[in-house]
MARPAFI-891768 format. One record per residue (C-alpha): y, z, x; residue in one letter; residue number from 1. Coordinates in pm, 1 decimal, padded with zeros to 6 digits, m for minus. Layout:
// residues N
<mido c2="Y" c3="Z" c1="X" aa="A" i="NUM"/>
...
//
This chain:
// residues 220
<mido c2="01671.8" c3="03756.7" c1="01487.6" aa="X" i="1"/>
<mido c2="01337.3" c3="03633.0" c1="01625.4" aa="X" i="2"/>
<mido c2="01160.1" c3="03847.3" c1="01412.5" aa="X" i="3"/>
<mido c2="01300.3" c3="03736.0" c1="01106.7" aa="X" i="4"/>
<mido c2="01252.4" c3="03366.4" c1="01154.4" aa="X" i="5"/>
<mido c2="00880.1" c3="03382.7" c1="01018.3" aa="X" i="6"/>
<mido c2="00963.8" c3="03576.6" c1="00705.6" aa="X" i="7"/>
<mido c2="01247.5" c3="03287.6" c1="00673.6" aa="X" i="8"/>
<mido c2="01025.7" c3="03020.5" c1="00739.4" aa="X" i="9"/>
<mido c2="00767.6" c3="03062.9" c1="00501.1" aa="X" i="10"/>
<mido c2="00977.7" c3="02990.8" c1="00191.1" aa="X" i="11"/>
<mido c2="01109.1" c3="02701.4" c1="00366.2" aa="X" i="12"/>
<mido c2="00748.9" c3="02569.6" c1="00315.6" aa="X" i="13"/>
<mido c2="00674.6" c3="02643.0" c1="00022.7" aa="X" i="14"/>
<mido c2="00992.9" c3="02478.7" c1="m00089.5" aa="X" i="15"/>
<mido c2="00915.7" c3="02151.8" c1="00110.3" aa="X" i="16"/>
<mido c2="00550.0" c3="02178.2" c1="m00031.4" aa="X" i="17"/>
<mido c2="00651.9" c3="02205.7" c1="m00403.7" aa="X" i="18"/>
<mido c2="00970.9" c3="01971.8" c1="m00353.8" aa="X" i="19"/>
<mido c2="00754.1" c3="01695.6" c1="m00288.1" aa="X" i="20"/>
<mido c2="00749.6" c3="01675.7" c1="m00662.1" aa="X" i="21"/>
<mido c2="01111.1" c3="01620.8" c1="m00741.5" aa="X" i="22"/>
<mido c2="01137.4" c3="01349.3" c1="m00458.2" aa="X" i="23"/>
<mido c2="01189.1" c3="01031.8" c1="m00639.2" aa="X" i="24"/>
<mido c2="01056.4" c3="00837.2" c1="m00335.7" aa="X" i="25"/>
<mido c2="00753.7" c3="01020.0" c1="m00380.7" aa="X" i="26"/>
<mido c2="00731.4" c3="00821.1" c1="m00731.4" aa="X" i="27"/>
<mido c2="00799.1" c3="00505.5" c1="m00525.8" aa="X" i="28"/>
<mido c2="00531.7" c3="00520.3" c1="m00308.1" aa="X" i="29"/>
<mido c2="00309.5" c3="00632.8" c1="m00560.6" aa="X" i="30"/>
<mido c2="00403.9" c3="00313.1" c1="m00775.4" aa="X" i="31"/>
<mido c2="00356.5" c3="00110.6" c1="m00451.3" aa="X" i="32"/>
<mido c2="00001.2" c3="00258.3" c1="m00415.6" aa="X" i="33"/>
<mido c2="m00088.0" c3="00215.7" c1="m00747.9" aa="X" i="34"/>
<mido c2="m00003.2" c3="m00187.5" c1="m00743.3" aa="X" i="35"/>
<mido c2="m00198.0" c3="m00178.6" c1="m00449.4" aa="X" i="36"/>
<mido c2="m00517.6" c3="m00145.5" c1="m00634.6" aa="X" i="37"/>
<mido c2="m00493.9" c3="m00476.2" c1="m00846.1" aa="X" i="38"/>
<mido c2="m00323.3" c3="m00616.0" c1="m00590.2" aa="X" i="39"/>
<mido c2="m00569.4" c3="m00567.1" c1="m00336.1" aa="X" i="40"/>
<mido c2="m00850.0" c3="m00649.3" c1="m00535.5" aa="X" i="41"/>
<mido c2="m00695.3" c3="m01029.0" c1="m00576.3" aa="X" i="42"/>
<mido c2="m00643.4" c3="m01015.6" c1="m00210.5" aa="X" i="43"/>
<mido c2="m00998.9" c3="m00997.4" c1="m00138.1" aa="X" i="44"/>
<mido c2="m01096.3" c3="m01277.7" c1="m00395.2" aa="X" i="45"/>
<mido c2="m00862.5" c3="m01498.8" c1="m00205.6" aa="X" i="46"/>
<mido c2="m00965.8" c3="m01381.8" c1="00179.5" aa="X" i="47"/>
<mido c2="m01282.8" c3="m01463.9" c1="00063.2" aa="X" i="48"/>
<mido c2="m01242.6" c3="m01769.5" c1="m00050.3" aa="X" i="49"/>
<mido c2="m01047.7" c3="m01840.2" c1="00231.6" aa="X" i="50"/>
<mido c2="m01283.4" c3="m01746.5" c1="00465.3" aa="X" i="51"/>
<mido c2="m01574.0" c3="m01989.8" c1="00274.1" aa="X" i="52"/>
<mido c2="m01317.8" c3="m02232.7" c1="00375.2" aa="X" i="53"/>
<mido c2="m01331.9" c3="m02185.5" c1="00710.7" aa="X" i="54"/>
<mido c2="m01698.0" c3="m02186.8" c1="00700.3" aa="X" i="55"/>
<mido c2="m01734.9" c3="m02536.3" c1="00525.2" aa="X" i="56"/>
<mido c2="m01450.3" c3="m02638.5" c1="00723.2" aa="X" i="57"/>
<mido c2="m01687.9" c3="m02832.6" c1="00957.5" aa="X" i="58"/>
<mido c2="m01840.6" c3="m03074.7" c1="00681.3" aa="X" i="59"/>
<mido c2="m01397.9" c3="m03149.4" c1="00592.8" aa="X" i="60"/>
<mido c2="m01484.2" c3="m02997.9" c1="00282.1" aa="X" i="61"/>
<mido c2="m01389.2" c3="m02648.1" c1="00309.8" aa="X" i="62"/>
<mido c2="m01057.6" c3="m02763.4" c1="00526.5" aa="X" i="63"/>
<mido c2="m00835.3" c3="m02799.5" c1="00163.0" aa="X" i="64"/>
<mido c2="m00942.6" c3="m02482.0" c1="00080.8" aa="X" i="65"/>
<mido c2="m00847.9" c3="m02295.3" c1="00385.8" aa="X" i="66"/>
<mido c2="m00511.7" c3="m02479.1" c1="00474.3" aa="X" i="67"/>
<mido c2="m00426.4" c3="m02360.6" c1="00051.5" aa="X" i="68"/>
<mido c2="m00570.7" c3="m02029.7" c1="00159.7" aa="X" i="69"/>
<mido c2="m00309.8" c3="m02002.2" c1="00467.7" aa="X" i="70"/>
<mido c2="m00030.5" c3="m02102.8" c1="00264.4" aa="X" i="71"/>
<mido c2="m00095.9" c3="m01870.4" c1="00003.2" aa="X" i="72"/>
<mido c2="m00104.1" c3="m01607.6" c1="00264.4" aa="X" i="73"/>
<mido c2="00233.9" c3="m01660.0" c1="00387.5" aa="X" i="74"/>
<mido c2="00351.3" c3="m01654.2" c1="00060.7" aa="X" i="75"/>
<mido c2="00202.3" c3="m01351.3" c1="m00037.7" aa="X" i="76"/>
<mido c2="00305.1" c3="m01193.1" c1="00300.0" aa="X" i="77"/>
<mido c2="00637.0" c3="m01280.9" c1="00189.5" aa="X" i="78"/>
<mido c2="00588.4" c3="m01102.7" c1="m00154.7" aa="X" i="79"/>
<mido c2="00477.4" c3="m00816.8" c1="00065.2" aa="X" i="80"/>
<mido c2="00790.3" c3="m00820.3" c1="00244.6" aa="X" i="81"/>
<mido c2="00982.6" c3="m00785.3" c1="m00098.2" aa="X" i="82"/>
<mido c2="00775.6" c3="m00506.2" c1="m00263.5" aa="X" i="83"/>
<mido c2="00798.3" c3="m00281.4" c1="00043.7" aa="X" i="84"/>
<mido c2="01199.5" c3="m00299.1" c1="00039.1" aa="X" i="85"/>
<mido c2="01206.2" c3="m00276.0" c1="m00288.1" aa="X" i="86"/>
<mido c2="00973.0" c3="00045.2" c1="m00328.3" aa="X" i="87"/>
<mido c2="00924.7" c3="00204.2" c1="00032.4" aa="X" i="88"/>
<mido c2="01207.0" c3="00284.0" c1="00274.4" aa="X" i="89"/>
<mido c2="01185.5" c3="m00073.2" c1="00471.5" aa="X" i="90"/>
<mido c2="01449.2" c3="m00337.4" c1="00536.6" aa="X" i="91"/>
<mido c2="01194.1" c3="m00599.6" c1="00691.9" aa="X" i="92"/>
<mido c2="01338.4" c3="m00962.7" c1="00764.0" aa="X" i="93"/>
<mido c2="01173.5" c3="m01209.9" c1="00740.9" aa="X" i="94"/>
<mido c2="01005.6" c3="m01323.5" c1="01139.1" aa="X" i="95"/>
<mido c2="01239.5" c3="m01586.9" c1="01341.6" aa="X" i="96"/>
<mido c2="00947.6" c3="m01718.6" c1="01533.2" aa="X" i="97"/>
<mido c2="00942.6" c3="m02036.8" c1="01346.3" aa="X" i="98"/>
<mido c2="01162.8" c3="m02309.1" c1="01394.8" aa="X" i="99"/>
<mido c2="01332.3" c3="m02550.2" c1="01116.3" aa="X" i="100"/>
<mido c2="01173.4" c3="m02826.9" c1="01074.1" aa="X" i="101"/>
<mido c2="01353.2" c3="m02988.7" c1="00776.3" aa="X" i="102"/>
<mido c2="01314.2" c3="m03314.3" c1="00858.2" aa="X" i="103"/>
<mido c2="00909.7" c3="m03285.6" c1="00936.4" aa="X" i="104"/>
<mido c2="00649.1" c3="m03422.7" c1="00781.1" aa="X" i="105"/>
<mido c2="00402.8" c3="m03178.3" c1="00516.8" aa="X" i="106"/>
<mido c2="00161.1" c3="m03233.7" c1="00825.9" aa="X" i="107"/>
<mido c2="00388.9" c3="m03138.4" c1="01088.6" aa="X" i="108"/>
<mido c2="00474.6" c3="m02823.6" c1="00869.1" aa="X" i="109"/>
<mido c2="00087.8" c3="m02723.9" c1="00826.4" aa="X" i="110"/>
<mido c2="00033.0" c3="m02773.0" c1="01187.7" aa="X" i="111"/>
<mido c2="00335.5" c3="m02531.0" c1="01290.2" aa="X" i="112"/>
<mido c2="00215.6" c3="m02311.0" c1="00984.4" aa="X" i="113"/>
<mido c2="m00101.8" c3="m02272.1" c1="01160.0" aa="X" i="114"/>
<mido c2="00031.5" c3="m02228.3" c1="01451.6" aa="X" i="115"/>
<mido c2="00235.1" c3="m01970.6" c1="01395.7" aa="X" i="116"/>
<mido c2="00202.7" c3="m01607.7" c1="01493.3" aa="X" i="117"/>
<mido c2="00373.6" c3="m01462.5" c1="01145.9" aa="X" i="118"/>
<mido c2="00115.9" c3="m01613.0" c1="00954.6" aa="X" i="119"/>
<mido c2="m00164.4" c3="m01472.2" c1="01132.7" aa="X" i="120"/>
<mido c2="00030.1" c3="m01100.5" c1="01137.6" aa="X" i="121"/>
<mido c2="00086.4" c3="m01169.2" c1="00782.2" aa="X" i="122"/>
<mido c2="m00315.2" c3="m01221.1" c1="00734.8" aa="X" i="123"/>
<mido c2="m00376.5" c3="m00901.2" c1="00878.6" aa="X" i="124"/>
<mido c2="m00167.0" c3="m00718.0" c1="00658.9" aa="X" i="125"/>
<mido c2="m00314.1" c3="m00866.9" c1="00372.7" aa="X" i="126"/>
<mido c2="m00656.6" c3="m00800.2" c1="00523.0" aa="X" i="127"/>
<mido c2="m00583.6" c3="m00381.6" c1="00532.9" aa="X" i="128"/>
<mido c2="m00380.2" c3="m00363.7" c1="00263.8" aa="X" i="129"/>
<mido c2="m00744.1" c3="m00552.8" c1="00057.0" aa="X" i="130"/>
<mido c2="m00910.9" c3="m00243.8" c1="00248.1" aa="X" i="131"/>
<mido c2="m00638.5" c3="00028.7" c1="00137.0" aa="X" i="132"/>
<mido c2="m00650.7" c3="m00049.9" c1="m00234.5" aa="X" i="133"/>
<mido c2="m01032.2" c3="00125.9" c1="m00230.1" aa="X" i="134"/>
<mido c2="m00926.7" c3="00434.6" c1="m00027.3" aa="X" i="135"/>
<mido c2="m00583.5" c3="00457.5" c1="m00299.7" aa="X" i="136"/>
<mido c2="m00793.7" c3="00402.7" c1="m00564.4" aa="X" i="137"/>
<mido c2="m01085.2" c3="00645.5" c1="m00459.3" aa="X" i="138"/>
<mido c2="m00847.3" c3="00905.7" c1="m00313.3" aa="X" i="139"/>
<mido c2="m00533.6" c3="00924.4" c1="m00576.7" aa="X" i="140"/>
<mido c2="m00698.2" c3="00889.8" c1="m00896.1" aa="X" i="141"/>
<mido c2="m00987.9" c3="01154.1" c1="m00802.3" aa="X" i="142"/>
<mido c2="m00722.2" c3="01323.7" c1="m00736.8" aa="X" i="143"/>
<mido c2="m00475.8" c3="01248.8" c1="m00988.5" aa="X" i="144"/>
<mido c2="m00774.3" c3="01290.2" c1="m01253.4" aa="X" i="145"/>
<mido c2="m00850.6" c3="01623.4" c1="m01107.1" aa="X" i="146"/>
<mido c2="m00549.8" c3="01782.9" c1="m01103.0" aa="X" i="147"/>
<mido c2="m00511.6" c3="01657.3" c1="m01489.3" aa="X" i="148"/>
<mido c2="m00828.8" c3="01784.7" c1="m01583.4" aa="X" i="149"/>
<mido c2="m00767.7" c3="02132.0" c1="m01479.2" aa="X" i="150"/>
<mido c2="m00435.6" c3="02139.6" c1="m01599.9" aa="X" i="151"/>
<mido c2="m00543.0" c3="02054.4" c1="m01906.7" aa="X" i="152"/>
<mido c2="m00878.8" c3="02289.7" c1="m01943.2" aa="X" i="153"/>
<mido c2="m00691.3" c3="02534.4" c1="m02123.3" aa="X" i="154"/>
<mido c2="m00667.3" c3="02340.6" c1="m02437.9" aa="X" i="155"/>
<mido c2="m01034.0" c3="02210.1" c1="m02427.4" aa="X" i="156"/>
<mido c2="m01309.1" c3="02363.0" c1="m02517.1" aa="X" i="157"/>
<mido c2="m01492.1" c3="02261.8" c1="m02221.5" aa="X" i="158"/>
<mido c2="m01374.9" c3="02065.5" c1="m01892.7" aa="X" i="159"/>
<mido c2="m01576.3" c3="01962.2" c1="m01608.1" aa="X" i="160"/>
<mido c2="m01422.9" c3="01894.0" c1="m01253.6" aa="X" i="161"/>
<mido c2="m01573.0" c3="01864.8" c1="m00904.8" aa="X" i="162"/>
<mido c2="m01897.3" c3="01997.7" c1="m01063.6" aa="X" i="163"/>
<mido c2="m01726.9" c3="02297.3" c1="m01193.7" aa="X" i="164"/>
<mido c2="m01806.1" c3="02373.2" c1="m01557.8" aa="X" i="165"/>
<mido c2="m01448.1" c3="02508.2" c1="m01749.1" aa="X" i="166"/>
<mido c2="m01585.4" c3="02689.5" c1="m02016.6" aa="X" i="167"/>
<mido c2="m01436.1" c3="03051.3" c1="m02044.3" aa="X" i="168"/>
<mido c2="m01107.7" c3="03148.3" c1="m02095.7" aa="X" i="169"/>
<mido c2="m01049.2" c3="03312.8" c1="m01771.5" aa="X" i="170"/>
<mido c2="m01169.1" c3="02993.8" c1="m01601.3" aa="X" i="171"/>
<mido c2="m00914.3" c3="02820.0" c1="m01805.6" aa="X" i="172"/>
<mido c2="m00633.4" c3="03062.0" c1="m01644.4" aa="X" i="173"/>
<mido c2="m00747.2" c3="02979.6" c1="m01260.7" aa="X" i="174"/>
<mido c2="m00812.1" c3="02610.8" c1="m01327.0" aa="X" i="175"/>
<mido c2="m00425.7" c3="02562.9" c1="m01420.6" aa="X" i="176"/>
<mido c2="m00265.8" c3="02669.3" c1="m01061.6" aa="X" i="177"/>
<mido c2="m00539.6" c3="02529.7" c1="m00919.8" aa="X" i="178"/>
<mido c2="m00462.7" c3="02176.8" c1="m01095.4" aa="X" i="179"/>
<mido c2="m00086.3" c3="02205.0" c1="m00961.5" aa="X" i="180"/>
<mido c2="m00220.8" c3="02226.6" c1="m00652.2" aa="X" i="181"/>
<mido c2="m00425.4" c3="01986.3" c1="m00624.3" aa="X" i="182"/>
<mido c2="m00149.7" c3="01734.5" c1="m00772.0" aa="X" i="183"/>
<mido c2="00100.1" c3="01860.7" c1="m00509.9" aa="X" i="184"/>
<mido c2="m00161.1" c3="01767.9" c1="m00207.6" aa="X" i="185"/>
<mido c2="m00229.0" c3="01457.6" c1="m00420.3" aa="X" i="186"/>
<mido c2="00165.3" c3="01340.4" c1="m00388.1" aa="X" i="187"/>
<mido c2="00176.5" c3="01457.9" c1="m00058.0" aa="X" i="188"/>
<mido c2="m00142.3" c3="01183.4" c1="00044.3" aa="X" i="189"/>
<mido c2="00028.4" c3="00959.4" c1="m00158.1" aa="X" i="190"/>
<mido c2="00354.3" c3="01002.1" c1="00077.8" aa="X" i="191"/>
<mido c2="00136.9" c3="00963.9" c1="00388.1" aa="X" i="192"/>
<mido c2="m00085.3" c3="00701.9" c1="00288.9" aa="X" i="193"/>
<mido c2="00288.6" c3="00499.9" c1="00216.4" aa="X" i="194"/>
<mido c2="00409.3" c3="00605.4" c1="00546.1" aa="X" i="195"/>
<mido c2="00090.5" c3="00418.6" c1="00730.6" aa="X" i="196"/>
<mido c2="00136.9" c3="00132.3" c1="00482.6" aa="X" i="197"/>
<mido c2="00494.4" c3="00100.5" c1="00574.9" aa="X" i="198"/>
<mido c2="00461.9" c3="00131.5" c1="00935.2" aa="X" i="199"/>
<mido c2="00181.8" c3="m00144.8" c1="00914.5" aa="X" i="200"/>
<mido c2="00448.4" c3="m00369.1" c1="00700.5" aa="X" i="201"/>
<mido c2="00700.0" c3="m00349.5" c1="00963.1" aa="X" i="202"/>
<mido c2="00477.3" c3="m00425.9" c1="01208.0" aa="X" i="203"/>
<mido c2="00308.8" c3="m00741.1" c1="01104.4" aa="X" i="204"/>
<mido c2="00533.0" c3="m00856.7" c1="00787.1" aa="X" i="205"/>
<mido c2="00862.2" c3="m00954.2" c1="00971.9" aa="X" i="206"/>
<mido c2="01147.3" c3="m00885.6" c1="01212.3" aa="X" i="207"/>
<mido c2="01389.0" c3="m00571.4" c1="01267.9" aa="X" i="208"/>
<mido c2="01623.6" c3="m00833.7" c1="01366.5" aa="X" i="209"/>
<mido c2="01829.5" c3="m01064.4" c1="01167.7" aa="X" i="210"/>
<mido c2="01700.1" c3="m01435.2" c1="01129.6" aa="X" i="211"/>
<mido c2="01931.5" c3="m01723.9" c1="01105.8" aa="X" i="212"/>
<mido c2="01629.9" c3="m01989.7" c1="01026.7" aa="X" i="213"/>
<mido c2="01532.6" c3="m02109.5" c1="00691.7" aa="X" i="214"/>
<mido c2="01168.8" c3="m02121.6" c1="00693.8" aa="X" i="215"/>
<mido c2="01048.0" c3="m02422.3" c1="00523.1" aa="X" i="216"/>
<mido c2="00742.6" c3="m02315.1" c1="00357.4" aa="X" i="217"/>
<mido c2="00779.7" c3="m01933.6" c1="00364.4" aa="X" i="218"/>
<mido c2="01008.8" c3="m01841.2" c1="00015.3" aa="X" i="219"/>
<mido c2="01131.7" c3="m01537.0" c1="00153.7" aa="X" i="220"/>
//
């Protein structure tokens, strides 16, 4: 029996490998990636900004900016929250370390904003997830547009890829397993890049537990 279990074993990976394909949360967290790009690209406009609040925040002027920059953040941290449930395999709640303050003051409500350790978590989230959009969008589409290119170089005359001229019709042949290939490696990133991204959003995005309080400025 022992000595069968490697024969058996080796189909059962090549089936995981190629099954990757037919896993519709593989198309999930590819989706999620891919709205990570824009997404993370208005992130950083807003960080920035943000942090040219803080800066100019000694001379009052830059204080407007970052208090709007804060709330935004919590706001988009709860967006986050929403868009990981929705595409990954999460069921964050939204963090109970915030009291309800109905009856407060927009003052009071800053203050305890600021204060509070969800927004800050949420910040960093937003912060990595600015910083993942350029490894998605270098990583997947080199080698989404890879793996299309060589599937493909059967039908053009002439295909480029990696610095590999396509030009023969033998070449053609090779480049087409070689293209599945690389697509099936691509999904599989894809998968583990959303697994890192998910385990961040539980971390810093919200509770395992349930919540009871209404936060007053966070929507979610």
């Amino acid at each position: 029996m022992s000595e069968r279990t490697p024969s058996r074993s080796v189909p059962g990976s090549v089936r995981s490998f190629v099954g990757v394909a037919a896993e519709r949360q593989t198309y999930r967290n590819l989706c999620y990636l891919l709205l990570a790009i824009p997404i993370g690209i208005v992130y950083q406009f807003g960080l920035t900004l943000g942090f040219l609040g803080a800066i100019f925040a000694v001379v009052l002027v830059g204080i407007p900016i970052l208090l709007c920059t804060i709330v935004g953040a919590r706001y988009l941290a709860a967006f986050e929250r929403r868009l990981a449930n929705r595409l990954l395999t999460t069921d964050i709640r939204r963090p109970a370390d915030r009291r309800t303050v109905a009856d407060d003051g927009l003052v009071s409500r800053l203050v305890e904003l600021v204060r509070s350790q969800a927004t800050w978590k949420g910040v960093g989230f937003l912060v990595l997830k600015s910083v993942f959009s350029f490894i998605v969008a270098f990583l997947l589409l080199l080698g989404g547009i890879g793996s299309l290119a060589l599937v493909l170089a059967p039908i053009s005359s002439s295909t480029v890829v990696f610095d590999w001229e396509i030009d023969t019709v033998a070449e053609s042949v090779v480049a087409v397993p070689l293209g599945v290939g690389l697509g099936l490696v691509t999904l599989h990133l894809a998968n583990w890049i959303a697994e890192i991204m998910e385990t961040l959003a539980v971390a810093l995005l919200g509770d395992q537990g349930e919540s009871s309080e209404r936060d007053p400025i966070d929507p979610a």
